[in-house]
VEXBA-443878 format. One record per residue (C-alpha): residue in one letter; x, y, z. Coordinates in steps of 0.1 Angstrom, whole numbers, plus 5000, padded with zeros to 4 digits. Example, Ala and Ser with C-alpha at 12.3 -4.5 7.8 and 13.67 -1.06 7.14 Angstrom:
# VEXBA-443878
A512349555078;S513749895071;
***
This chain:
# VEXBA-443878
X912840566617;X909540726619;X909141006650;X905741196662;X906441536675;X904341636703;X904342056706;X902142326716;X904142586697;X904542566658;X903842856633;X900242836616;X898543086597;X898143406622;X900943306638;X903643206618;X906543296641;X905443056665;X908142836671;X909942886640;X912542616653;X910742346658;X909442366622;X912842416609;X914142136629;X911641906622;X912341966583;X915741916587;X914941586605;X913241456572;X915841606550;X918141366570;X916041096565;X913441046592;X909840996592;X908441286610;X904441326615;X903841606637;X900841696665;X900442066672;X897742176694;X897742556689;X896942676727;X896843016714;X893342996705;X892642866738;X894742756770;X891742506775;X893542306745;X896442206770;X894441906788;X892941856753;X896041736740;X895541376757;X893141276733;X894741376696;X898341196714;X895840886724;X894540866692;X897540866671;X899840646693;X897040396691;X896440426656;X900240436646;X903140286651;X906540476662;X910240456670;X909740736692;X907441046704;X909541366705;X907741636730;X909441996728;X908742196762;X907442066793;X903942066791;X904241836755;X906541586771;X903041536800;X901141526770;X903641266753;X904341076787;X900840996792;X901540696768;X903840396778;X903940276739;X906440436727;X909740596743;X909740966750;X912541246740;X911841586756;X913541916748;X913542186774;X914142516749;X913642756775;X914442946805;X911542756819;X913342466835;X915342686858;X913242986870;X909742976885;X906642716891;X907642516855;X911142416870;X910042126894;X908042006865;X910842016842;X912841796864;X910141556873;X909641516834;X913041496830;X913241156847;X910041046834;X911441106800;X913240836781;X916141076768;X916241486775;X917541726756;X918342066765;X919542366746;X922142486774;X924442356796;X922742576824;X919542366822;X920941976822;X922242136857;X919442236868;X917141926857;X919641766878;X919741426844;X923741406837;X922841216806;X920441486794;X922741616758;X923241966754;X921942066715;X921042406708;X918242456678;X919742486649;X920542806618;X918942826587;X922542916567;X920842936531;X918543186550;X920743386570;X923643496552;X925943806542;X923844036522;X925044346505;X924044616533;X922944956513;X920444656490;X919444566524;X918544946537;X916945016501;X914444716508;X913644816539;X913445156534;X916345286560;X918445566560;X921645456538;X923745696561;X923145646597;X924045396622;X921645126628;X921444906661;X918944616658;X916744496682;X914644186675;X911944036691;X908944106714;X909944456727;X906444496745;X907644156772;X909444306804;X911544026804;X913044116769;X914244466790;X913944696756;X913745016785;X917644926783;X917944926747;X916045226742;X917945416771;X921445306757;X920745426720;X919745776734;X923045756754;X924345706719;X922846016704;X924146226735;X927346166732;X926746246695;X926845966676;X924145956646;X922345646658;X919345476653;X917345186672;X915744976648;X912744716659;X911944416637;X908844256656;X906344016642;X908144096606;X907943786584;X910543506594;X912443536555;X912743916563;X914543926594;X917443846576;X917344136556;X917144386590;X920644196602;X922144296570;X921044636565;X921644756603;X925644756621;X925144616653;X922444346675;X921544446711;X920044186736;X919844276772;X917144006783;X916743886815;X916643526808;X916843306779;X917842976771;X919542966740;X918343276717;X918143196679;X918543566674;X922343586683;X922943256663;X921043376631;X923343726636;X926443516640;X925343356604;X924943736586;X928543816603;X926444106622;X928144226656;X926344176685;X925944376718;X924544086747;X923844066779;X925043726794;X922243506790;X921243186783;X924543056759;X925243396744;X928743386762;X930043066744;X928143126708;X930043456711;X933243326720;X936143376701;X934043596674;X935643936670;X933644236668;X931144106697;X931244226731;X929444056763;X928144356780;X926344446821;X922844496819;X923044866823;X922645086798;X925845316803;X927744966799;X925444856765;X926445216750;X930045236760;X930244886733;X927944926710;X929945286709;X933145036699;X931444836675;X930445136659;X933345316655;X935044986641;X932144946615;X933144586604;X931444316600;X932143996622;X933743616612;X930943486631;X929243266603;X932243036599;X933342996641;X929142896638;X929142616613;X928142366648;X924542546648;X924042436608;X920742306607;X921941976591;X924341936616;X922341976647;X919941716628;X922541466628;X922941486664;X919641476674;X919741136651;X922241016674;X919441056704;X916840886683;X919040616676;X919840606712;X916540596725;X915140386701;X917740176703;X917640106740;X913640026741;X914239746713;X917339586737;X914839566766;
***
């Protein structure tokens, strides 16, 4: 089976934590077997490059032949749709497809699509497509692992003796609500606990690992999300986690001890990050999240291509 994936977000050289996912997926794709060529138009340099995108799609769909176009986010799946060659699979990843001007979008692609994907069971609600399948993006397992914590610290430089709480991603976005996590870790060191809040943003992907293994405990108090890799790739390094509910955070969480589901307030993220704390062990979180295995969530993505594919040739 050979595939073209259509995205506008995919690392490159100054930024390669751009859609991290996509790249991973799309290598565990081949690794399975599949033919992938991929078209990134990197709208970082310029939002201009969004109606651009017709022309590179025109070009290769008419210059290639494929079992399928896969477009990740909404305004791929336009770009991929704009072509009747070839079936279309779309992935909604975000948050996107249920708040603000993207939603209606979302839905109309939706139903333009061939097949849709979505990472939650949240948005195949609200895209109002039944047989949309719910997949999350998958874990890196041989990346994020168990590490031995004080190795950890001594890379990183961290104090071997006090109690770290991790908070990764783009602290400077309002929507990621770091005023909370900042306020709750201060609410930490008042009640006296020897705390610190540690910040891995834009570190390089193969080190982030290292930051869940050398600190105690994750925080995420976002407002929205869809399905955040951050809690999954902490589930994989057995790292307890402190969330807000968001996104799928309650059911990757479920049943893994050591993680609480907390309000967004920072009295309420303190009061649990206080218990995980004072436990200081580690979760069983990497084996109840062997279903976000990169290979796994490859194979049932195959299913959809199989699917889709299959259907066009019946017609």
């Amino acid at each position: 089976m050979k595939v073209l994936i259509v995205t506008h977000m995919y690392p490159s050289r100054d930024h390669p934590e751009n859609g991290i996912f996509v790249e991973q997926q799309v290598a565990s794709l081949g690794r399975c077997g599949i033919d992938m060529d991929v078209l990134h138009v990197d709208v970082k340099k310029s939002k201009w490059l969004y109606p651009w995108s017709f022309v590179p799609l025109q070009r290769r769909t008419l210059a290639r032949r494929y079992d399928l176009v896969h477009a990740h986010y909404v305004f791929a799946g336009v770009v991929a749709r704009s072509q009747f060659r070839f079936p279309v699979v779309l992935t909604h990843h975000g948050d996107e497809a249920l708040h603000g001007w993207q939603a209606p979008l979302c839905r109309m692609m939706s139903r333009l699509a061939d097949k849709t994907i979505v990472v939650t069971e949240a948005i195949r609600r609200s895209i109002g497509v039944e047989s949309a399948a719910v997949i999350p993006c998958g874990v890196d397992f041989e990346i994020f692992k168990p590490m031995d914590k004080g190795a950890a610290r001594e890379r990183l430089g961290l104090d071997p003796g006090r109690k770290l709480v991790l908070f990764v991603g783009d602290y400077p976005k309002q929507l990621k609500r770091f005023d909370i996590v900042a306020r709750s870790v201060e609410l930490l060191k008042s009640r006296g606990v020897d705390a610190e809040l540690v910040v891995a943003y834009k570190q390089v992907y193969e080190r982030v690992p290292l930051y869940m293994n050398a600190c105690d405990v994750l925080v995420l108090a976002s407002e929205r999300g869809g399905s955040p890799q951050v809690i999954k790739e902490s589930m994989a390094c057995n790292l307890p986690v402190v969330s807000v509910d968001v996104g799928d955070v309650a059911d990757v969480l479920a049943g893994v001890r050591g993680c609480h589901l907390s309000p967004r307030d920072p009295e309420s993220i303190a009061d649990r990050l206080s218990l995980v704390l004072e436990r200081c062990e580690r979760t069983d979180g990497r084996e109840k999240s062997r279903r976000y295995e990169l290979n796994a969530i490859a194979k049932r993505i195959i299913e959809v291509y199989e699917e889709t594919a299959g259907s066009r040739r019946r017609v």
